[in-house]
Structure formats: structure tokens, C-alpha cells
C-alpha positions in Angstrom: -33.5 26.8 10.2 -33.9 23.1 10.7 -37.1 21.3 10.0 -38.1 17.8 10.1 -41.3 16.3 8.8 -42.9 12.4 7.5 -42.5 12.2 3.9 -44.2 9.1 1.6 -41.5 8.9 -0.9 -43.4 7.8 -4.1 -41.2 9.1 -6.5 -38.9 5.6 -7.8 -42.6 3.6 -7.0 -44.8 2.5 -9.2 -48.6 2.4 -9.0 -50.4 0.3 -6.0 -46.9 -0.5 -5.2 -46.1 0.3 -0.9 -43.4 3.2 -0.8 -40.9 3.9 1.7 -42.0 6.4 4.8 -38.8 8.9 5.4 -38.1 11.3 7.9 -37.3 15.1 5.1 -34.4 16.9 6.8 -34.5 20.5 5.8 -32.7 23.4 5.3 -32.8 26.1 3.2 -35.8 24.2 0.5 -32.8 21.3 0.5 -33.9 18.3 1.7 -32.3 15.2 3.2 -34.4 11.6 4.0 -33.8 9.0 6.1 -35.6 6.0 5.3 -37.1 4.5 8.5 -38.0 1.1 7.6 -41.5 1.4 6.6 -43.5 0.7 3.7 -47.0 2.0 3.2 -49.2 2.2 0.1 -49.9 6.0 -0.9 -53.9 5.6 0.1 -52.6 4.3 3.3 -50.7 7.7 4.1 -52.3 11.4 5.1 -49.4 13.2 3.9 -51.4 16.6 5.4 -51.9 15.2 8.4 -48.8 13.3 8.7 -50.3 9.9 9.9 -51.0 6.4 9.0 -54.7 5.8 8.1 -56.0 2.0 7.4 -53.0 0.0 7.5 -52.7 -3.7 9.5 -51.0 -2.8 12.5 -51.5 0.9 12.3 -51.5 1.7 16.0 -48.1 -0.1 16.3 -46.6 1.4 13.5 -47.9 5.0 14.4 -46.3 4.4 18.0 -42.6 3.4 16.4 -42.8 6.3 13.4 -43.6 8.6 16.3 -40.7 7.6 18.4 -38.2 7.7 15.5 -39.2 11.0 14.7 -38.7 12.1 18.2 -35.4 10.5 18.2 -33.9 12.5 15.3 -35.3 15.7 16.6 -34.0 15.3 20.0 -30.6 14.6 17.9 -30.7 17.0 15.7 -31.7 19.6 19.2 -28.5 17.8 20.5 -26.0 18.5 17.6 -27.1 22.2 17.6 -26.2 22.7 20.9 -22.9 21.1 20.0 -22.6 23.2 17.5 -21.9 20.7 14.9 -24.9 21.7 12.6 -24.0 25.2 11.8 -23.0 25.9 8.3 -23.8 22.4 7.5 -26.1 21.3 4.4 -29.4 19.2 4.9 -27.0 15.9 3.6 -24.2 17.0 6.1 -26.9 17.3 8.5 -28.7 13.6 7.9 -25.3 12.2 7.9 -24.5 13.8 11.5 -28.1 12.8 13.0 -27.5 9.0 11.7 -24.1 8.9 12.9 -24.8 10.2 16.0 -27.8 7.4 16.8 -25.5 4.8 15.5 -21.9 4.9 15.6 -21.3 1.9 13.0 -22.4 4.0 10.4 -20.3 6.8 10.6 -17.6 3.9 10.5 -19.5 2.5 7.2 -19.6 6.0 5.6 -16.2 7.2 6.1 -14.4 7.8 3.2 -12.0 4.7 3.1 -15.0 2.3 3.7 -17.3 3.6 1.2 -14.5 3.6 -1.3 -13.3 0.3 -0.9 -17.2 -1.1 -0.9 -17.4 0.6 -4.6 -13.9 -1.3 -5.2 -15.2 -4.6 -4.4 -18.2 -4.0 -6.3 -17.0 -3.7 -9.7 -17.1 -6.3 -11.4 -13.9 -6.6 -13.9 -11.0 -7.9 -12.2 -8.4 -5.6 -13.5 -10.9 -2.7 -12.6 -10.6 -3.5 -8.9 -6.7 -3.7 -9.5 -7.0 -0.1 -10.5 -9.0 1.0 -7.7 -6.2 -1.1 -5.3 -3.5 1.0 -6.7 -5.4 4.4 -6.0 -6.1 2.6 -2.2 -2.6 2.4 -2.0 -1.4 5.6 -3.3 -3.8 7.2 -1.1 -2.7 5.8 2.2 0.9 5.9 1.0 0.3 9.4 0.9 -1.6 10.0 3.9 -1.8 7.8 6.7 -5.1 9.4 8.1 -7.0 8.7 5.2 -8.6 5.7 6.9 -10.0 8.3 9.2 -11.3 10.7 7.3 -14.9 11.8 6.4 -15.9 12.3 2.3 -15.8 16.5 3.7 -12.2 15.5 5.2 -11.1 15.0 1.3 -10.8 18.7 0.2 -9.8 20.4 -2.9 -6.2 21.2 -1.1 -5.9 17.6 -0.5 -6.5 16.3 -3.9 -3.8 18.9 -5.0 -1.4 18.1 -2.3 -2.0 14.2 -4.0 -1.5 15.3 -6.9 1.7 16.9 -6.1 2.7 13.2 -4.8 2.0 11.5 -7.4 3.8 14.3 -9.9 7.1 13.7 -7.2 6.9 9.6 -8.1 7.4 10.5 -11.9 3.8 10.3 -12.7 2.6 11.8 -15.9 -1.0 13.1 -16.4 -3.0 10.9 -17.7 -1.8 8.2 -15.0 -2.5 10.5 -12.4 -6.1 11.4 -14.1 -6.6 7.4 -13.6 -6.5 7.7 -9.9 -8.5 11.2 -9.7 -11.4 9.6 -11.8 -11.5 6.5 -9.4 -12.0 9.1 -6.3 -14.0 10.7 -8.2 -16.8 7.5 -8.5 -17.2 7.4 -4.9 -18.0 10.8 -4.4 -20.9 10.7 -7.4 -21.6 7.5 -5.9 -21.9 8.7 -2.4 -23.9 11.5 -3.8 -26.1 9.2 -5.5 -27.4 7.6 -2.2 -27.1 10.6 -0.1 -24.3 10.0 2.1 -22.8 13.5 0.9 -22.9 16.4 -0.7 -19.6 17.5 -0.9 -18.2 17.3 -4.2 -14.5 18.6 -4.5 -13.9 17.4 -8.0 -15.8 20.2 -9.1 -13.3 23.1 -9.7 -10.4 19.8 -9.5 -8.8 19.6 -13.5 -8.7 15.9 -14.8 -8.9 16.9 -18.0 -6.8 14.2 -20.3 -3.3 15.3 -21.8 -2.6 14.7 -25.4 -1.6 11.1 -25.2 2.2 10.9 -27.7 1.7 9.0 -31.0 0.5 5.2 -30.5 1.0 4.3 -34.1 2.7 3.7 -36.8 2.1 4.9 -40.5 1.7 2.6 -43.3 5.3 2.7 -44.8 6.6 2.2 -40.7 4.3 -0.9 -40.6 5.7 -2.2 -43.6 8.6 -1.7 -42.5 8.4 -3.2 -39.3 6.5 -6.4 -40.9 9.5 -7.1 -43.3 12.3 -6.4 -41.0 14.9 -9.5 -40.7 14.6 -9.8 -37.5 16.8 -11.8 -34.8 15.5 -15.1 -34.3 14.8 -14.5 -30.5 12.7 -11.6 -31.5 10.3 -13.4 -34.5 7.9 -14.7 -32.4 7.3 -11.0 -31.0 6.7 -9.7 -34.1 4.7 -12.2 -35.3 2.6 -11.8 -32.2 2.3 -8.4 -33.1 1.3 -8.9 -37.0 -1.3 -11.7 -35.2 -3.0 -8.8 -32.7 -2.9 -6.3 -36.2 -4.9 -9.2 -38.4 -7.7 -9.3 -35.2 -8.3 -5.5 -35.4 -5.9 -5.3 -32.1 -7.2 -8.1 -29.6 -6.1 -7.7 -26.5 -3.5 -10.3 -25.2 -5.7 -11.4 -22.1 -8.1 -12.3 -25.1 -6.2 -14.3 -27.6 -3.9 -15.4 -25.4 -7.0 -16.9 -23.3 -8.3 -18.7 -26.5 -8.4 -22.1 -27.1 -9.5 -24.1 -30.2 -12.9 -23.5 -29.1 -13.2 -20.9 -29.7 -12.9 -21.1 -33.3 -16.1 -21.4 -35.2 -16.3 -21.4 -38.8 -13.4 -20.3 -39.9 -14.2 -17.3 -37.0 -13.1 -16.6 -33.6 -15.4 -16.1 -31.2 -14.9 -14.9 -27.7 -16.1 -12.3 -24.8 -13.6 -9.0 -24.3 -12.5 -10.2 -20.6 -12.4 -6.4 -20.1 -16.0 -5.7 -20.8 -17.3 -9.0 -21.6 -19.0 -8.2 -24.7 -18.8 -10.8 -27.7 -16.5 -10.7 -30.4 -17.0 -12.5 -33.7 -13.7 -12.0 -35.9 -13.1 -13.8 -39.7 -9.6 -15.1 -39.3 -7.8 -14.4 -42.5 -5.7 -16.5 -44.2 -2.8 -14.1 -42.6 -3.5 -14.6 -39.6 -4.6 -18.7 -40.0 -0.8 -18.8 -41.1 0.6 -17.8 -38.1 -2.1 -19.5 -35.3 -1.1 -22.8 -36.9 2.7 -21.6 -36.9 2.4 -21.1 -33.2 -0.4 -23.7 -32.5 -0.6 -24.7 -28.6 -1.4 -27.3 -26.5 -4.3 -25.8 -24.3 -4.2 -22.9 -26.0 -5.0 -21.7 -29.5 -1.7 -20.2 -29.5 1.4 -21.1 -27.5 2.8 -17.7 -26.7 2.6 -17.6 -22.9 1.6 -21.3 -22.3 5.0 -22.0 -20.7 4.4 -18.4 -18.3 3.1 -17.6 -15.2 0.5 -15.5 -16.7 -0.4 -14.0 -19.9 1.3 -10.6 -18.4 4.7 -11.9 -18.3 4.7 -12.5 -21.9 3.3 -9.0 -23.0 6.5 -7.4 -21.0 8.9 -9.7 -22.9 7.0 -8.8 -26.3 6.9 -5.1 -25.6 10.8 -5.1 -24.8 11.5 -7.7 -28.0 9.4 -4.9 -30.3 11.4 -2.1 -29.0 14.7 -3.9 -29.6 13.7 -4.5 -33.4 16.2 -2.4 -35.5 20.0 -2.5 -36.5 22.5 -4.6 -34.5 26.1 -2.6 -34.1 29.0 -3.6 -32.1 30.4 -0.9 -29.7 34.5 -0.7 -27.6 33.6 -0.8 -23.9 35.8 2.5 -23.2 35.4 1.9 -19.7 37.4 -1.8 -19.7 40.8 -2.5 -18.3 43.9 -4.3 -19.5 43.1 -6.9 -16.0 39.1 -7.3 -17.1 37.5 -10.3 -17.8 34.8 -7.7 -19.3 34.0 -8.1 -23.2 36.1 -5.4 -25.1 33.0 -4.6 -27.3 29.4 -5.2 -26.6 26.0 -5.4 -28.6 24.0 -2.5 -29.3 20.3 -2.3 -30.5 19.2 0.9 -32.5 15.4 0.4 -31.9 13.3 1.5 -35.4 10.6 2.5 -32.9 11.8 2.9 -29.4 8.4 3.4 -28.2 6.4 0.5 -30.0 4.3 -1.4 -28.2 1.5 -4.7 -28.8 -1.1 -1.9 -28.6 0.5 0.0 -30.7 -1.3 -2.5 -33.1 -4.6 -1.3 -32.3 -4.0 2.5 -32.6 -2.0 1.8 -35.7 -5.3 -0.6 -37.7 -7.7 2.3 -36.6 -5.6 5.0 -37.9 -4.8 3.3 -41.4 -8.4 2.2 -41.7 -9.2 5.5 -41.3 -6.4 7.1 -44.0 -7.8 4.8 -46.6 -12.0 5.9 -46.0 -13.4 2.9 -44.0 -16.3 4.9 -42.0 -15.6 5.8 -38.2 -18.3 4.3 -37.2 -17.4 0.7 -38.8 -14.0 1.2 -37.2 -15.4 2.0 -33.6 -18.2 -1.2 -34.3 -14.6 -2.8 -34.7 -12.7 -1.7 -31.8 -15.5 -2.5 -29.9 -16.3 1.5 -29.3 -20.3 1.5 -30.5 -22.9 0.1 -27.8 -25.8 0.8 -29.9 -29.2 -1.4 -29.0 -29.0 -4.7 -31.6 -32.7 -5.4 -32.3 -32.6 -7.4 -35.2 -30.3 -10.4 -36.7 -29.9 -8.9 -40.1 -28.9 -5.9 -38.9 -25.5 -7.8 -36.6 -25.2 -9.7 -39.9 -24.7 -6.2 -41.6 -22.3 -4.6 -39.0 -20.3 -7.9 -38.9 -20.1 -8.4 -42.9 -19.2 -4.4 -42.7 -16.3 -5.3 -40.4 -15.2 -8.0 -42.2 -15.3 -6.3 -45.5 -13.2 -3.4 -43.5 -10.1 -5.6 -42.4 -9.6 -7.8 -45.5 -8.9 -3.7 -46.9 -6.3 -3.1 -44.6 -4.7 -5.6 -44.9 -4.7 -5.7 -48.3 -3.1 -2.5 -48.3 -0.6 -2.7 -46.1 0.3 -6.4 -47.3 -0.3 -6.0 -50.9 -0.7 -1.9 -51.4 -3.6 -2.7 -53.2 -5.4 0.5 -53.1 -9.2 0.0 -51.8 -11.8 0.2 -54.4 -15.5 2.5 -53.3 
């Protein structure tokens, strides 16, 4: 059974404040609101007699709450004769009634819609460029999806996405990025009302054991006094550079200027999450800024690039060409070819390196050598903790400070870190 009754919804208001006047859709002790555009003041409501009582305009506003509760009963009267209310929940229901007295906002709260307004609203860049790819994939995958309700987006069809997406060569975490992003809508749509059908519920996005992202202390020594070829220095050195900053990202340091250098410190704002970074530059790491010095730039690595992107694809491909140089016969050449008889080939010391590889690898060896987990996540930029008090940031940056002049020691020096 359906019921419909005025409700004063005081509950996010505070005291002497007005409060929204809703219409409770109800089903089953459920219940559903639609706002109707009215504010009142809780002395100025009779919730048991479900009327205004001394408000300016009161007669008016009696006569419109009246009519707009008429109008959603006789829709909700209409619908069940439709038969588009049965087995439906008290949001399913609200949805149907507002849909049905205005057809613009069924178009609004379609799936597609309501995902791309939560798209648009985030506000990291490369955030919405995630979200865009999951757009894509979706309507690559099903050219309906524009179409289609949030109760049109069943369990079925997030496995029959998934099954796409496994078909392109996509491995589980990857896929996990696009499930979570669906996912938001749906606790976002829930969040406001617009439904209550939550398919992710039973759906498994649980993370995969991600393959090793770093490299032990002997590999990283390695690595760091490798003779490289000449092309390849700069990479590695780009590399060591991201290791001495406890990992920086490249749309960070690549973004820096000289700025952003402030007693013998750099100082900048994560792009990603726009939280502030204060890092001592060591000696180390001074040696090769001023080695690679730029013109806008602090350092010149992608100043001659379309984008800082560019340059991270060249320096992944550079790292996993580090290794031994041998010559090889093409077998495949004929006495008429102009083709080489032998050509170059690179056996990689790490074929899957990576610059974040650098990150992973400072975490794990500050970890191996007893630097606290939580001074290594207040390094990585993992801890959010409330700040109330200067001394205390002094503390946690000194702490950081104190951590990375110990790695480094130790993997540049082996000097063993002291308690």
C-alpha cells in the first residue's frame, strides 16, 4: 500500500532556522520525499493536522501545498493503473511520480546524465579524464546506455562489461578503476534519492595483488651505478631525482619553477590532490636540478615537449632499456638486402621498471631499515590527520626530513641508520 502525507523535514536544520515542506511517499515504513519548494519554520507547521498555521501568506501557500499534493496522488492513482508501481520501492516510486509530472527530469536522472554531472563535478582534472574513459567504455560497449535508467544498469550488465573489458586485454585492477567510477554515481544517486537500486552490492571489485613495484636495495644500487648509454642518462638521473623527493610525481616537479624553491626546500601543491608539500632538497638531489637547470622550469626535462606526459613515456621506455647492449645476425636477411646483417639488442636489468617504481621502491627500503609507517605515509602524502598546531607540522616535517637523509644514506653510502 501507497501513502502520501506533508512532512516538515527538520532533520539537516538547525534551530529557528525554516525547513523544507515535503510530500513522504510510502511503502512498506520506507519512505520517499519530494521537496515542494517550501520553507516554513517548525512553530509555523501542525505536523498532526497537516497544515500551515501563522505564516505571511498562509492562505496562498495552503492553496498551492494542497494542489501539489493532489497532483502527486492523482499520479501516483495514475501509475497504478498503469501498472508501473507494482513491485516498486518508495524511491522507484518518487522517481516515477516526478518523471511523470515533468518529463525533463526523467531526462536529468537517467543514468548517462547523472553520471556525467558527477564527472564534471570533480574537481581534479585527470579525475574527469578517468571518468571520460569509463563514459567511453560504456557506450563502446552499449549503445543504449544513453537511454537507460540507474534500474536499467543490472548486475548482468556490469558482468557482461566486465566481460568486455576482460576481451580488450584488460587486467583487474584497470577494470576495478572503471567499476568504482560507476559505482560513485550510484552512492551518489542514492545519496539524494534518485535511486535505490544498488547493483554493486553482490558485484566483486575487490583489488588483485598488484606485481612487484620495486626494487631492493642491492637492485637500486645497481641501477644507480649502471654505465649507462648516453641517450639514456638523463632518464635515470630523472629517476634518482623523483627517488631523492620521496617519489614526486612528474606533473609535480616537472611543473616547478625556481619558485618554488624556498630555503634550500621545495615547496609546491600535489596537482593530484592539491595538498602542500615542503621537501629539504639534498645535496643529491641540488646536484642534479642544477645539472639539468631550465629555462622556465626548475628542471628542463620536458621543457622542449608537448606536455609533461610525453616525456614520462620516453623515460619509462629509456629505464626499461637500461641493461647490457649485445649485437645479434638478422637470420632473416638476404644476400640482395640493404637490411643490417646484425642489429642492437637491449637486455633490460628490470624489464618492468618504471618512474614510479621510485616511490614504491623509497617506501619499501625506508621501511626495511625501521623508519615508522606512519612517518613514511606522512611522506607519501598518505596521512590526513587534523594539523592544529605549528610545532606539531614542524615535528612531522623535521621527522620526514630526518627519514630521507637515512635512505639515502644507505643506499648511497650503506651507512647503516643509527636508533
Amino acid at each position: 500500500m501507497i501513502t502520501t502525507k506533508l512532512y516538515l523535514d527538520t532533520r539537516a536544520v538547525k534551530d529557528g532556522e525554516p525547513a523544507p515542506l515535503k510530500v513522504a511517499i510510502t511503502k512498506k515504513r520506507q519512505a520517499a520525499y519530494i521537496p515542494l519548494g517550501v520553507k516554513l519554520k517548525k512553530e509555523q507547521w501542525d505536523a498532526k493536522k497537516q497544515r500551515i498555521v501563522d505564516a505571511p501568506n498562509k492562505q496562498r501557500l495552503e492553496i498551492f501545498v494542497k494542489n501539489k499534493l493532489v497532483e502527486i496522488e492523482n499520479a501516483i492513482l495514475e501509475l497504478q493503473m498503469k501498472g508501473e508501481l507494482t513491485k516498486q520501492t518508495s524511491t522507484q516510486i518518487k522517481n516515477k511520480v516526478v518523471a511523470y509530472l515533468d518529463p525533463d527530469v526523467k531526462k536529468k536522472d537517467l543514468f548517462i546524465n547523472r553520471y556525467i554531472e558527477y564527472m564534471n563535478s570533480r574537481s581534479a582534472q585527470r579525475t574527469r579524464e578517468i571518468y571520460a574513459t569509463t563514459l567511453k567504455k560504456m557506450r563502446d560497449f552499449d549503445s543504449k546506455v544513453d537511454t537507460y535508467a540507474f534500474e536499467d544498469i543490472s548486475k548482468d550488465w556490469l558482468k557482461r562489461l566486465d566481460a568486455e573489458l576482460v576481451r580488450q586485454g584488460l587486467k583487474k585492477n584497470s577494470r576495478n578503476i572503471h567499476f568504482r567510477n560507476i559505482r560513485a554515481v550510484f552512492n551518489d544517486a542514492i545519496d539524494n534519492e534518485i535511486t535505490s537500486h544498488y547493483p554493486m552490492r553482490t558485484f566483486d571489485i575487490n583489488p588483485e595483488q598488484t606485481e612487484k613495484r620495486s626494487l631492493s636495495v642491492d637492485e637500486l644500487r645497481t641501477l644507480f651505478n649502471y654505465n649507462v648509454q648516453p641517450w639514456q642518462q638523463k632518464y635515470l638521473d630523472y629517476f634518482k631525482l623523483t627517488f631523492f623527493l620521496i617519489g614526486i610525481n612528474p606533473a609535480d616537479i616537472l611543473n616547478c619553477t625556481d619558485e618554488n624553491v624556498v630555503d634550500g626546500r621545495l615547496l609546491y601543491r600535489r596537482k593530484k590532490t592539491g595538498r602542500l608539500y615542503s621537501i629539504r632538497l639534498e645535496p643529491e638531489a641540488i646536484q642534479i636540478i642544477n645539472r639539468y637547470r631550465g629555462k622556465t622550469k626548475l628542471v628542463n626535462f620536458s621543457e622542449n615537449m608537448r606536455n609533461y606526459k610525453q616525456f614520462v613515456c620516453k623515460a619509462n621506455k629509456g629505464l626499461k632499456a637500461i641493461g647490457p647492449v649485445t649485437k645479434e645476425r638478422n637470420e632473416k636477411k638476404k644476400a640482395h638486402d640493404f637490411q643490417k646483417e646484425y642489429h642492437t639488442k637491449h637486455n633490460p636489468l628490470f624489464d618492468h621498471i618504471s618512474l614510479y617504481w621510485a616511490r614504491h621502491t623509497w617506501a619499501t627500503i625506508a621501511f626495511s631499515i625501521g623508519i615508522p609507517e606512519e612517518i613514511i605515509a606522512e611522506a607519501l602524502g598518505h596521512s590526513h590527520g587534523n594539523r592544529t598546531t605549528a610545532i606539531y607540522i614542524d615535528k612531522s616535517v623535521a621527522n620526514i626530513d630526518a627519514a630521507n637523509r637515512k635512505v639515502l644514506d644507505y643506499v648511497l653510502y650503506k651507512e647503516q641508520p643509527k636508533d
